[in-house]
N, CA and C of each residue as an Amber inpcrd file, in Angstrom:
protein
   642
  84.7300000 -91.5730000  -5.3580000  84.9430000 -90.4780000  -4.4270000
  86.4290000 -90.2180000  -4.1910000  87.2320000 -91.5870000  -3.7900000
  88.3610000 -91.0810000  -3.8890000  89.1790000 -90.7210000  -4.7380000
  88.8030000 -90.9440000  -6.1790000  89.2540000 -90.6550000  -7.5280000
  89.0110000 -88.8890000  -7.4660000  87.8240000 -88.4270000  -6.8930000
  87.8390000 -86.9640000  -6.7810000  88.7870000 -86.0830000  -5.9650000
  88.7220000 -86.8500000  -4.8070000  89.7540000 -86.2640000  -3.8990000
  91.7050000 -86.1220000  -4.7050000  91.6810000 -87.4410000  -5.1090000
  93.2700000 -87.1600000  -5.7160000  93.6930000 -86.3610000  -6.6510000
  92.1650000 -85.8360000  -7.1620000  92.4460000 -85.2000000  -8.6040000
  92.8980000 -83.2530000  -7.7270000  91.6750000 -83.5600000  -6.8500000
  91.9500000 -82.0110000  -6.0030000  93.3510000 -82.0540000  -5.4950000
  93.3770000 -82.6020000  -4.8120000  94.6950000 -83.1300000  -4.1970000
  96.2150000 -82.6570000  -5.4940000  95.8520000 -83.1650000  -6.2370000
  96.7210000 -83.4480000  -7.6790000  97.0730000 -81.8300000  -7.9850000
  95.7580000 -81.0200000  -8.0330000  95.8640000 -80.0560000  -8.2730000
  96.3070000 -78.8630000  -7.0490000  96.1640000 -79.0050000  -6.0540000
  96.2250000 -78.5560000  -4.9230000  98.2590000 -78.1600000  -4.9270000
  98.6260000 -79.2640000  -5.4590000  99.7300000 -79.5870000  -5.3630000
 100.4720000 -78.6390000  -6.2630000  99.8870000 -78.8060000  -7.4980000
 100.4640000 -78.3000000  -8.3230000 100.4570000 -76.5450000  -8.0440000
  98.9310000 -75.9410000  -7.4840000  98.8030000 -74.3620000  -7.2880000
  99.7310000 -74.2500000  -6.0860000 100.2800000 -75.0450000  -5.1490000
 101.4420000 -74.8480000  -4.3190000 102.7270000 -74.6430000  -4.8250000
 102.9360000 -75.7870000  -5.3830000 104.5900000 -75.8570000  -6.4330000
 104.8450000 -74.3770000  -7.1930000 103.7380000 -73.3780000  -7.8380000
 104.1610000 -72.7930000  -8.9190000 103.9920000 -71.5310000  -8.2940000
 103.2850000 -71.6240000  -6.9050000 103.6340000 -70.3170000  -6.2010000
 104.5850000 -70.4960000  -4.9710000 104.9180000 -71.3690000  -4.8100000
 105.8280000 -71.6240000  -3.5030000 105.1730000 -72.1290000  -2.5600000
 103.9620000 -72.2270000  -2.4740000 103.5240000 -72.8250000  -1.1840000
 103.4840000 -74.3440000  -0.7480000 104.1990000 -74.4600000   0.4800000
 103.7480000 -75.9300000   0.9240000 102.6810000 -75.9450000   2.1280000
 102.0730000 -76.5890000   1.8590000 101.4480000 -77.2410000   3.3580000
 101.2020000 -78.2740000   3.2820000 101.2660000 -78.9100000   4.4350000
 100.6400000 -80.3280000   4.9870000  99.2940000 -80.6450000   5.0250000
  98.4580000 -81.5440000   4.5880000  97.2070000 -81.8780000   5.4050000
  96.5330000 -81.0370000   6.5100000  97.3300000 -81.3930000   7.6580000
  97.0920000 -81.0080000   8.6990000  97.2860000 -79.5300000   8.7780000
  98.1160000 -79.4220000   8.1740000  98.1330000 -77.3180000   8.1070000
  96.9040000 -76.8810000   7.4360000  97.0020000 -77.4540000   6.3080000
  95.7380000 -77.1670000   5.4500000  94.5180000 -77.0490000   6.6100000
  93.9950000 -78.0530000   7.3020000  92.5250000 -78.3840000   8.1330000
  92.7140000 -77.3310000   8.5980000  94.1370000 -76.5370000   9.5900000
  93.8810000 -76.1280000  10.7180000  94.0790000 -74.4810000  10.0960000
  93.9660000 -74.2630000   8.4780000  94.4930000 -72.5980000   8.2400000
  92.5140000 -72.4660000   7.6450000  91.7380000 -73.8220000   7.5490000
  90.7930000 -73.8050000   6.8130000  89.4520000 -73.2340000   8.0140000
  89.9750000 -74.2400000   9.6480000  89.1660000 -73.6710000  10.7390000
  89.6830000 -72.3570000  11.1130000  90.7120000 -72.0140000  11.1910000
  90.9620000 -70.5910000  11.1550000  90.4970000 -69.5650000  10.8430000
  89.9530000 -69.7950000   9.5380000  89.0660000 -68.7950000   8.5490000
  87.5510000 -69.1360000   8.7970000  87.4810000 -70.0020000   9.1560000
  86.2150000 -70.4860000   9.3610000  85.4740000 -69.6390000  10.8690000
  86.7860000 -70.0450000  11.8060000  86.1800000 -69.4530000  13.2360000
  86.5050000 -67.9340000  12.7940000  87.0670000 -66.9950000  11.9120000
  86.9900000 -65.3460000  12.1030000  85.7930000 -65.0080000  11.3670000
  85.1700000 -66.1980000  10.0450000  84.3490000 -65.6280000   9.4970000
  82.7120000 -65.5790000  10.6860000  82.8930000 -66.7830000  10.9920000
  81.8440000 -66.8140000  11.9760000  81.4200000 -65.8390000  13.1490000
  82.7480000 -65.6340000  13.6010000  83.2910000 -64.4540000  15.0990000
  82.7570000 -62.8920000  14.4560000  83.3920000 -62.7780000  12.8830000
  82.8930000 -61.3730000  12.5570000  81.1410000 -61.4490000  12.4740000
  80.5690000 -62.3650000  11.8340000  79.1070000 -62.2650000  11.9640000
  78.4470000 -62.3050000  13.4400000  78.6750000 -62.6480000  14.5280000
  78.2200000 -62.2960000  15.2250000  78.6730000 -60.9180000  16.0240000
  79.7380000 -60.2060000  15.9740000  79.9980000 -59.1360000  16.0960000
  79.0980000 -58.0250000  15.4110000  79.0640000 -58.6110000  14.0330000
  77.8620000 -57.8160000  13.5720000  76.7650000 -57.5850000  13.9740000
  76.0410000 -58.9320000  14.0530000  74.4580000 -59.1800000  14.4860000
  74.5910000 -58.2640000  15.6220000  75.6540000 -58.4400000  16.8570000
  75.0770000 -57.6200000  18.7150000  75.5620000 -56.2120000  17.9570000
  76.3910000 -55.9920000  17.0000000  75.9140000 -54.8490000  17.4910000
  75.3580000 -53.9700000  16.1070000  74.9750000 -54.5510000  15.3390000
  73.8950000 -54.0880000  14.8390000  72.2480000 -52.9650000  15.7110000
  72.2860000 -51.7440000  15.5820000  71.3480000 -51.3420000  16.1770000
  69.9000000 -51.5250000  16.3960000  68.9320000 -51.6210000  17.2810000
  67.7510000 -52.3940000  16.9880000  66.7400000 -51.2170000  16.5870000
  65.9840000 -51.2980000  15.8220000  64.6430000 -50.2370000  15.2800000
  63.8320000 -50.3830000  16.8600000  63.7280000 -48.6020000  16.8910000
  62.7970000 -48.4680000  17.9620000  61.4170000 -48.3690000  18.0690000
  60.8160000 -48.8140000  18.9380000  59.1070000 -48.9960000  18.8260000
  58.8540000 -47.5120000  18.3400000  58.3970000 -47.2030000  18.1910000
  57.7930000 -45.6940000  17.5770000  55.7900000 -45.7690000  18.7410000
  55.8530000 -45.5940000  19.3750000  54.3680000 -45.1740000  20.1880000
  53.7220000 -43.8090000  19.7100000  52.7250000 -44.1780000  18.8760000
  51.9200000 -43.1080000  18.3680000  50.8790000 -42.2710000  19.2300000
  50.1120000 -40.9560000  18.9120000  49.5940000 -40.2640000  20.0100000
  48.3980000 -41.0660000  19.7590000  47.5510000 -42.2470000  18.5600000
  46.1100000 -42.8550000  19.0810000  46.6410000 -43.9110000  20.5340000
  47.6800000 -44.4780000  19.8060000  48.1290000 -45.4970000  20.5780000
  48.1030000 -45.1770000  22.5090000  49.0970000 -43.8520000  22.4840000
  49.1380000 -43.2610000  24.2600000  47.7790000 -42.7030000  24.4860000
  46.7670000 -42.5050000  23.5880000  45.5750000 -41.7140000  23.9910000
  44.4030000 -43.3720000  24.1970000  44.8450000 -44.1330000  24.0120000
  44.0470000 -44.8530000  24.0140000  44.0590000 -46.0130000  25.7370000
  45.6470000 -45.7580000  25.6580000  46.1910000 -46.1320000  26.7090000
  45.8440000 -45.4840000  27.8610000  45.6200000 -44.0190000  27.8550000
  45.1640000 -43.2370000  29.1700000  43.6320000 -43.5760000  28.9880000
  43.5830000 -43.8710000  28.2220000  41.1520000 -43.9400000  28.2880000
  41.5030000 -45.0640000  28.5870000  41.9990000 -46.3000000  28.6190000
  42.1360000 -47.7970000  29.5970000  42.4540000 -47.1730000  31.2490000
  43.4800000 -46.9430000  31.1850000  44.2640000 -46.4470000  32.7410000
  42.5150000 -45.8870000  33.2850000  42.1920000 -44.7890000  32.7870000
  40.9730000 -43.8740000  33.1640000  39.9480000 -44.9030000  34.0070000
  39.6590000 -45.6760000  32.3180000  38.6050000 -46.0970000  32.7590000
  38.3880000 -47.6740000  33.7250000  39.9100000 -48.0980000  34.2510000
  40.0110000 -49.0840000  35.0890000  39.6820000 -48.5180000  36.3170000
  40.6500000 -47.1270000  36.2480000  40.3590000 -46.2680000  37.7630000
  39.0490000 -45.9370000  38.2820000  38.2310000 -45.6450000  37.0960000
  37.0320000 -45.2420000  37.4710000  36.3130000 -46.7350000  37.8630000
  36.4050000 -47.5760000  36.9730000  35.4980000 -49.2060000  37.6160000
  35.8210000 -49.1390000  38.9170000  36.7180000 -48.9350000  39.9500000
  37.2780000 -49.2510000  40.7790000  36.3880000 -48.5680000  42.1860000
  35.6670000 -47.5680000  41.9090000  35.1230000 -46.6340000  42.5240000
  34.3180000 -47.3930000  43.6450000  34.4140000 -47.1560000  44.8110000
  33.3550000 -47.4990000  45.2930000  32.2110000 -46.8640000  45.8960000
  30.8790000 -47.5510000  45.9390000  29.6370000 -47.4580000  46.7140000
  29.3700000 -46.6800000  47.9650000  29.4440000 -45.4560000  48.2080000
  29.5600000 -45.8330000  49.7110000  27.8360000 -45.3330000  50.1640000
  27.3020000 -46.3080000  51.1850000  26.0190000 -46.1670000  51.6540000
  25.4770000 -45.9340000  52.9750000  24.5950000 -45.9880000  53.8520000
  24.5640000 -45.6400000  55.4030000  23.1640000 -46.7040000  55.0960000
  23.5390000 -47.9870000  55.9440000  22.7450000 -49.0950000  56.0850000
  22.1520000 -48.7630000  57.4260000  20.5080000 -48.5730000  58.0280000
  20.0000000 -48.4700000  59.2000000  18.6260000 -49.2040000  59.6720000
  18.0070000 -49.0610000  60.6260000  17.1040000 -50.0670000  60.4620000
  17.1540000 -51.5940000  61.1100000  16.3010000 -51.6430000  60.7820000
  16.2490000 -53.5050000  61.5990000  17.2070000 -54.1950000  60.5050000
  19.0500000 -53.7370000  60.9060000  19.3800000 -54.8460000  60.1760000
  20.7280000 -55.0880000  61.9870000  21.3970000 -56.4610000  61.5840000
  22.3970000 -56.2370000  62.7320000  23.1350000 -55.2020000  62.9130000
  23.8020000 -54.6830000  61.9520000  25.1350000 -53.8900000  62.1930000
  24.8710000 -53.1080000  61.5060000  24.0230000 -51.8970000  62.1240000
  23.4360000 -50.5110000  61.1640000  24.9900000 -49.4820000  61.3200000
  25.4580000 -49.1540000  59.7450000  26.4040000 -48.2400000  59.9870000
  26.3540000 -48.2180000  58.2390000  27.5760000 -47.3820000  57.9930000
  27.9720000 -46.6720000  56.5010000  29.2010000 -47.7750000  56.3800000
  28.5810000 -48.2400000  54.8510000  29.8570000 -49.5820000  54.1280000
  30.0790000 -49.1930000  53.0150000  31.0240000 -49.7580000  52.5080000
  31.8660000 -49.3530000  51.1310000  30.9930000 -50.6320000  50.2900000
  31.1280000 -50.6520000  48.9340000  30.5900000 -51.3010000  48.2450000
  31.0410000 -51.4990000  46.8960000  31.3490000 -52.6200000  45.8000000
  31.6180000 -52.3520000  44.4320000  30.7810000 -51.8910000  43.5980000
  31.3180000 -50.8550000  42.4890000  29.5390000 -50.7590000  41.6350000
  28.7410000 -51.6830000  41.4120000  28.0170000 -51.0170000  41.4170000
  26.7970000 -52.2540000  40.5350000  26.3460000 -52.7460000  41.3270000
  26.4800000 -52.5140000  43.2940000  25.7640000 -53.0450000  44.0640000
  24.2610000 -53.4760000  43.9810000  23.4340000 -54.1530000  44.4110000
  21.8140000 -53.6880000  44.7620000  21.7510000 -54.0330000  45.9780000
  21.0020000 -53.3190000  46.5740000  20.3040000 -53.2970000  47.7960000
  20.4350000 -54.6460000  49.3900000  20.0080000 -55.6410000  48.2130000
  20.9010000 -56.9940000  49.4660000  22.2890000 -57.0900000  49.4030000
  23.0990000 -56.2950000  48.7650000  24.5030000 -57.0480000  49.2200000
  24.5690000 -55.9630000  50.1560000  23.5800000 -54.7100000  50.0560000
  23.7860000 -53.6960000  51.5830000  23.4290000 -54.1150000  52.8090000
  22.3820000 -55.1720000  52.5320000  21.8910000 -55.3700000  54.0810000
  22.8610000 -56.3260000  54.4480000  23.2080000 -57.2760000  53.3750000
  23.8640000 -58.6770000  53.9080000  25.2150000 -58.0010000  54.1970000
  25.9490000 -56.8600000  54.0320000  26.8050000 -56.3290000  54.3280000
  27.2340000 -56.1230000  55.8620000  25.6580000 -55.1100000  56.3010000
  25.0690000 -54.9330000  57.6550000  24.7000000 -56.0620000  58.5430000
  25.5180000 -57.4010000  58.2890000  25.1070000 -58.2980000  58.9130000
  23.5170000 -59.0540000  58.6700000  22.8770000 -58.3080000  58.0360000
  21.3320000 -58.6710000  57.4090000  20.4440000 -58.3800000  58.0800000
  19.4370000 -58.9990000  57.7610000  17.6760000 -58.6220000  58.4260000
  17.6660000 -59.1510000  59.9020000  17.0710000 -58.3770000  60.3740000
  16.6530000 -58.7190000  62.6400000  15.7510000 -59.5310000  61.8240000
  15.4260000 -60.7350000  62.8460000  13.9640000 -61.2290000  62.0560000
  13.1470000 -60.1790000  62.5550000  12.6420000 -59.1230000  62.8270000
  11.3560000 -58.6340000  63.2810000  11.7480000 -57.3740000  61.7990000
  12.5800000 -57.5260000  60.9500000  12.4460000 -57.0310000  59.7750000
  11.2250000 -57.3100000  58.6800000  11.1890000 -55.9960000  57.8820000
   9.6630000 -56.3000000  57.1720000  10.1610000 -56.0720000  55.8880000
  10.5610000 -57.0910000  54.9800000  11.4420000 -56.9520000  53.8010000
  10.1280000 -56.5850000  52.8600000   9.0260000 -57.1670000  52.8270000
   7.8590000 -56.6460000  51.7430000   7.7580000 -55.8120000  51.0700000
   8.2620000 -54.2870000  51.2240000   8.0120000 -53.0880000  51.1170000
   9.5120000 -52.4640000  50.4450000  10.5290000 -53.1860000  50.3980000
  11.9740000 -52.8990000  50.5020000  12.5410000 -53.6720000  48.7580000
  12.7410000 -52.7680000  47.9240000  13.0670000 -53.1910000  46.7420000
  14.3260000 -53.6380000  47.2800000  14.7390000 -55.1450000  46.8930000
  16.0790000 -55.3810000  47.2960000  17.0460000 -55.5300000  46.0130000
  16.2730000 -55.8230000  44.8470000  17.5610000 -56.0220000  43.4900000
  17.5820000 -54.4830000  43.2560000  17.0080000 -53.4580000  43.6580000
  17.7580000 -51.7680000  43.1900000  18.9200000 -51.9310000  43.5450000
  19.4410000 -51.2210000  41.9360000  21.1500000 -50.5100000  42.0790000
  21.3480000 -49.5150000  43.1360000  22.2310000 -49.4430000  43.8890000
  22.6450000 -48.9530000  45.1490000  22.9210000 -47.4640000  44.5250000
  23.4360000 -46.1180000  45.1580000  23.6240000 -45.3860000  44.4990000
  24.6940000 -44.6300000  45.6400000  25.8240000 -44.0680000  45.2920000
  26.6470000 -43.4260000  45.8330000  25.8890000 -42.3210000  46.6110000
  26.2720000 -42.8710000  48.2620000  25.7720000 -41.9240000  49.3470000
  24.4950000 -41.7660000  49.6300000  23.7480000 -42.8950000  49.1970000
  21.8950000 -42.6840000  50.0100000  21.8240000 -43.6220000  51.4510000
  20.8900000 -43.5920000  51.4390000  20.6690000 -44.5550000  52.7840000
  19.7280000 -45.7960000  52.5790000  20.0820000 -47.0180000  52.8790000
  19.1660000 -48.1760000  52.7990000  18.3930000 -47.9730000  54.4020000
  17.3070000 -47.8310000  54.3160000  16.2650000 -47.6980000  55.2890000
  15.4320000 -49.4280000  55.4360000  16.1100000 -50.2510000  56.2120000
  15.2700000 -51.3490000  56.5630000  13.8580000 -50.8300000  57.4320000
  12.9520000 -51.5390000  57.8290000  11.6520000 -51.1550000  58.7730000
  11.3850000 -52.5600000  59.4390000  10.6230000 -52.1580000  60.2970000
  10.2210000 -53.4250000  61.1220000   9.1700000 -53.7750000  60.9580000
   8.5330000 -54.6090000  61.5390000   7.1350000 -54.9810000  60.9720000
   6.0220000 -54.0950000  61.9570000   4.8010000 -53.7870000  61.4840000
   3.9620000 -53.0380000  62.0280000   4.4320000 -51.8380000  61.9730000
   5.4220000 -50.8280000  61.1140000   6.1360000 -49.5110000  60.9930000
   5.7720000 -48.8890000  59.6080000   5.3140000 -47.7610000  59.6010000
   4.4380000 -47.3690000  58.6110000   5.4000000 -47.2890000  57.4350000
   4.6870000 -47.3990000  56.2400000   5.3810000 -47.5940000  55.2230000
   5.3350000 -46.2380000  54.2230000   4.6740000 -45.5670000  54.5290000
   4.6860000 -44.0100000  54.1070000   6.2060000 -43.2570000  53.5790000
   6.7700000 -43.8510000  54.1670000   8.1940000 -42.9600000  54.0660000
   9.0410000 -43.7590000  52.8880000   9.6660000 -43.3750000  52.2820000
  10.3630000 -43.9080000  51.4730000  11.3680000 -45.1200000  51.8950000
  11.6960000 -46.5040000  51.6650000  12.0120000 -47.1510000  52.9060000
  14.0670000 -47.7070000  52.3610000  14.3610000 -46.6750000  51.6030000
  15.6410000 -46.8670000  50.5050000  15.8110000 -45.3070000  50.1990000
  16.0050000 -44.4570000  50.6320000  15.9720000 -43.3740000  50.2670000
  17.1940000 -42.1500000  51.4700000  17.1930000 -40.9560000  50.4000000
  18.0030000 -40.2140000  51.7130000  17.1520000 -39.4400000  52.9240000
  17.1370000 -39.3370000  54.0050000  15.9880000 -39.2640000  54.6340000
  16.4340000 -37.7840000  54.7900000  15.6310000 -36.6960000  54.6950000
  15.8030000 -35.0280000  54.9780000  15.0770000 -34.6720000  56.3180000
  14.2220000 -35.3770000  57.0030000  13.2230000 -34.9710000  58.0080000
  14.3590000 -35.3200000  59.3390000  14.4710000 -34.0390000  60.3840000
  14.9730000 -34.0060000  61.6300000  14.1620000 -35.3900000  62.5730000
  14.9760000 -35.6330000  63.1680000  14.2170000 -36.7390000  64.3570000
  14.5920000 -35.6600000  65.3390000  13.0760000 -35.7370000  66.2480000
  12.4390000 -35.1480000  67.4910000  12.9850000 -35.8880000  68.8030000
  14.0620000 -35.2730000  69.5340000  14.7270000 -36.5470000  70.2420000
  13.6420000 -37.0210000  71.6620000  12.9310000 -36.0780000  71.4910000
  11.7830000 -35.9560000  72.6960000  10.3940000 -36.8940000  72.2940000
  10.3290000 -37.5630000  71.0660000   9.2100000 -38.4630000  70.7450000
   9.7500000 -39.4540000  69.8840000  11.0500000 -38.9910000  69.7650000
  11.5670000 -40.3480000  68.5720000  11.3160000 -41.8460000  69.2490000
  10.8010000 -43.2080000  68.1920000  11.1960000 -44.2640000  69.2700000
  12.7210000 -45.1160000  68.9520000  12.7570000 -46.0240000  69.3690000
  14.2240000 -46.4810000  69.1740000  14.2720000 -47.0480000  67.4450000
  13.2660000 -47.4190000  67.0060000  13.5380000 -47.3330000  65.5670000
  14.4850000 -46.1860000  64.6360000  13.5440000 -44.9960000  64.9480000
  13.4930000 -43.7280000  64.5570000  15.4490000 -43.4980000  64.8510000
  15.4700000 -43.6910000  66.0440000  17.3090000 -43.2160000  66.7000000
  17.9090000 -44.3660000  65.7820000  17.4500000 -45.7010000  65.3940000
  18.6340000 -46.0990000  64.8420000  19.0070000 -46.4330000  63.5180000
  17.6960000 -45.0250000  63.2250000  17.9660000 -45.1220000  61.7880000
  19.4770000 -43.9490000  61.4120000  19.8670000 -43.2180000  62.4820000
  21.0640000 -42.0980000  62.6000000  22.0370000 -42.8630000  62.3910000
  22.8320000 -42.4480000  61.6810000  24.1690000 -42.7120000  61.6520000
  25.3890000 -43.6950000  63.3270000  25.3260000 -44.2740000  63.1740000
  26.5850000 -44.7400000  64.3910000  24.7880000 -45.3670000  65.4960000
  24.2500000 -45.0110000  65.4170000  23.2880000 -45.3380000  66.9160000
  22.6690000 -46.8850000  66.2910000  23.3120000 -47.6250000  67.3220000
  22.2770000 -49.1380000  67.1710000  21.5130000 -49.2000000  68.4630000
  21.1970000 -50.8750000  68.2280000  20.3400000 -50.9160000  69.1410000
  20.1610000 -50.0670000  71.0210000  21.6750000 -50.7030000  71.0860000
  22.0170000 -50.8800000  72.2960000  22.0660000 -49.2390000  73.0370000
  22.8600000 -48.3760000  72.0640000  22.8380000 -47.3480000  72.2560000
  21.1540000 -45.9330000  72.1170000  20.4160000 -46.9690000  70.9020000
  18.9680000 -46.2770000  71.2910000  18.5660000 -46.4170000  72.4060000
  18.5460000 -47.5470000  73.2250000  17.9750000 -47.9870000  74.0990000
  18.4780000 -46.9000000  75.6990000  20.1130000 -46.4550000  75.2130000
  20.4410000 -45.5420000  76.5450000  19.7100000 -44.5460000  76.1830000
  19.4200000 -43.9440000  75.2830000  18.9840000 -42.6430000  74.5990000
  17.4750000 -42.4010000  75.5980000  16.9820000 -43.8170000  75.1850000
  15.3220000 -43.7710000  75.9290000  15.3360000 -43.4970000  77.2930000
  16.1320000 -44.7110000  77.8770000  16.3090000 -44.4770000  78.9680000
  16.8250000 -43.1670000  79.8240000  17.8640000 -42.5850000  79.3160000
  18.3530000 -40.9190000  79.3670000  17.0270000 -40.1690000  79.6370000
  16.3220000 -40.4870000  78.7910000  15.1670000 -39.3160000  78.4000000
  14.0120000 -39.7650000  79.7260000  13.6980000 -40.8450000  79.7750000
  12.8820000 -41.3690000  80.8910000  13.3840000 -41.0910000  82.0200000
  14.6540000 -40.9280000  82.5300000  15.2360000 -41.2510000  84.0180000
  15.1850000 -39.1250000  84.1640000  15.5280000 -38.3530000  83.2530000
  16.2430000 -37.2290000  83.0040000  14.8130000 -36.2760000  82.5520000
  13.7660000 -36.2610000  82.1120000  12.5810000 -35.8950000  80.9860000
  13.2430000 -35.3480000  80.1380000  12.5930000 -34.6290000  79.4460000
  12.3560000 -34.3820000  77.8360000  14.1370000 -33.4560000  77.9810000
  14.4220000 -33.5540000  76.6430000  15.6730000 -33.0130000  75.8350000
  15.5980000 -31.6630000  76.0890000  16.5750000 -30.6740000  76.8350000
  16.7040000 -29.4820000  76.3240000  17.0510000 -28.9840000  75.3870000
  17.9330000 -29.5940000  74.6250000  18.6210000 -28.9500000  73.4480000
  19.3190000 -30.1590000  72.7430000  19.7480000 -30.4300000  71.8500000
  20.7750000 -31.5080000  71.2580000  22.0400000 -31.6370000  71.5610000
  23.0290000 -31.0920000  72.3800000  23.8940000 -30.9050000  73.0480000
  23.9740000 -32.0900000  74.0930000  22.6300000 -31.8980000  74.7430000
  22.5420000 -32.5060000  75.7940000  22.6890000 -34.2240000  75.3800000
  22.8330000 -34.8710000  74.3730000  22.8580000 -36.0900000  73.9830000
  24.4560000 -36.7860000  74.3190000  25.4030000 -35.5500000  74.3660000
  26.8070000 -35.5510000  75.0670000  26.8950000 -36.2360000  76.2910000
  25.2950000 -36.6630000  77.2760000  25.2790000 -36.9330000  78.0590000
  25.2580000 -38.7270000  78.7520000  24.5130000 -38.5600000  77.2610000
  24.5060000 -40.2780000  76.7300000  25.5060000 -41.5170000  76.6570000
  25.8820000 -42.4080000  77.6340000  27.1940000 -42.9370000  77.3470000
  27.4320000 -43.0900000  76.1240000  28.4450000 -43.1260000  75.8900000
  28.8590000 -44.2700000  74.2660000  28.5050000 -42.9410000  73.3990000
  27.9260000 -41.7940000  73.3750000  28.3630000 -40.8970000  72.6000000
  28.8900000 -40.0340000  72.6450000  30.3630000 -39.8820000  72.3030000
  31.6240000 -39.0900000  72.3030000  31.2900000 -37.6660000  71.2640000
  32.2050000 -37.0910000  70.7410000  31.7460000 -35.5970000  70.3130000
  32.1130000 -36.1380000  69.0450000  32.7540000 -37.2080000  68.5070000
  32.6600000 -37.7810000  67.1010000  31.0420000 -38.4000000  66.8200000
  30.8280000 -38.9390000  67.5550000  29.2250000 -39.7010000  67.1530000
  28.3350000 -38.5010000  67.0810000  28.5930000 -37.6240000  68.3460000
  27.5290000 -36.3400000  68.0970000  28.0980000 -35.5170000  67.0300000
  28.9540000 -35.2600000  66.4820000  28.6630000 -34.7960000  65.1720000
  28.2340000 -35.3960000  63.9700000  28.7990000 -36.1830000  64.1510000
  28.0500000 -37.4890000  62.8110000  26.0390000 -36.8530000  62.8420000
  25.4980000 -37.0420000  63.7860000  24.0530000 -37.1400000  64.1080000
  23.4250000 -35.7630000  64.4690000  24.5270000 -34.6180000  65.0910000
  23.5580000 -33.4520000  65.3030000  22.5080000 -32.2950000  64.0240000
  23.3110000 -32.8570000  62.7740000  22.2250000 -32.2170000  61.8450000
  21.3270000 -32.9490000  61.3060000  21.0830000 -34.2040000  62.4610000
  20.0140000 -35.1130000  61.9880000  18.7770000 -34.9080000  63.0300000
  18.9820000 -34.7180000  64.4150000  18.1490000 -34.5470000  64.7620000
  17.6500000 -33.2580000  65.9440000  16.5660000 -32.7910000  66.6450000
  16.3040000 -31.4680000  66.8380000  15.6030000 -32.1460000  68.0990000
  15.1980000 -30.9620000  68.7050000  14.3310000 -31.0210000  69.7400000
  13.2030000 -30.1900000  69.8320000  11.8830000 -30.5230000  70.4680000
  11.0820000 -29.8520000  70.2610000  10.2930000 -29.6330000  71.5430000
């Protein structure tokens, strides 16, 4: 090895002598990192700023992207239902699709026990804006008991079932309704329900195209 080095060396010497150049060792190392650190310094000058190829986004690509966006927005939708009936907390709840029927009642706080679930499909898919109609026991089953109800309630024969199947009216508040009607007789008009504590002119609109007088 060192027989190689002297021969470079040997020669090194000589391509100095016949052009004039001297250097030292040590000049030599330090003209060799010299060239070494500009060759290195220019390649990375290159690489940053070399320009980068731009994504190119095609129209399947953005069209496919808005039918995702779409169709997340649309999963998102919710249920909305009017829970009434022998459950605790009869009112209108929001819901995720794909509801059925018990996550409406269990929503509503669930079944009174004097509820009559027999008659009451509970795994049906829920459906945007009907009404879950719970019943009580001994309450005729004639009527559709999950359905949107179209028939006026008679505020002059309704019983407190009947009132709390309306929108906003639970128990507590059927019960003034009766009493109203007992202490006061029969309904003149639907107006007159304004008279009722606990129903403000928000609750009576919610309920006046539900029920009539006769």
């Amino acid at each position: 090895m060192w027989g190689i080095y002297f021969k470079l060396k040997e020669k090194w010497d000589d391509f100095c002598e016949k052009n004039g150049l001297y250097f030292t060792p040590s000049q030599l190392v330090g003209l060799l990192l010299l060239v070494s650190f500009t060759l290195l310094a220019s390649v990375i000058f290159y690489w940053r700023a070399k320009p980068k190829p731009l994504v190119e986004v095609t129209a399947e690509e953005n069209t496919a992207s808005k039918t995702e966006q779409e169709a997340e927005s649309s999963s998102t939708t919710l249920v909305v239902v009017h829970v009434c009936g022998a459950v605790k907390r009869p009112g209108v709840y929001n819901l995720p699709p794909g509801s059925r029927v018990y996550e409406a009642v269990e929503k509503a706080g669930g079944a009174k026990p004097q509820a009559q679930l027999d008659g009451v499909n509970l795994a049906r898919l829920l459906a945007d804006g009907e009404q879950v109609y719970i019943p009580r026991r001994g309450e005729s089953l004639s009527a559709p008991l999950t359905s949107n109800q179209t028939s006026l309630i008679d505020l002059n024969r309704a019983t407190a079932e009947e009132l709390e199947s309306l929108p906003g009216i639970g128990e507590a508040l059927a019960e003034r309704i009766l009493k109203y009607r007992e202490e006061n007789g029969s309904f003149q008009s639907i107006q007159e329900l304004r008279e009722v504590k606990g129903i403000g002119e928000g609750k009576f609109e919610e309920i006046k195209d539900k029920v009539c007088v006769k």
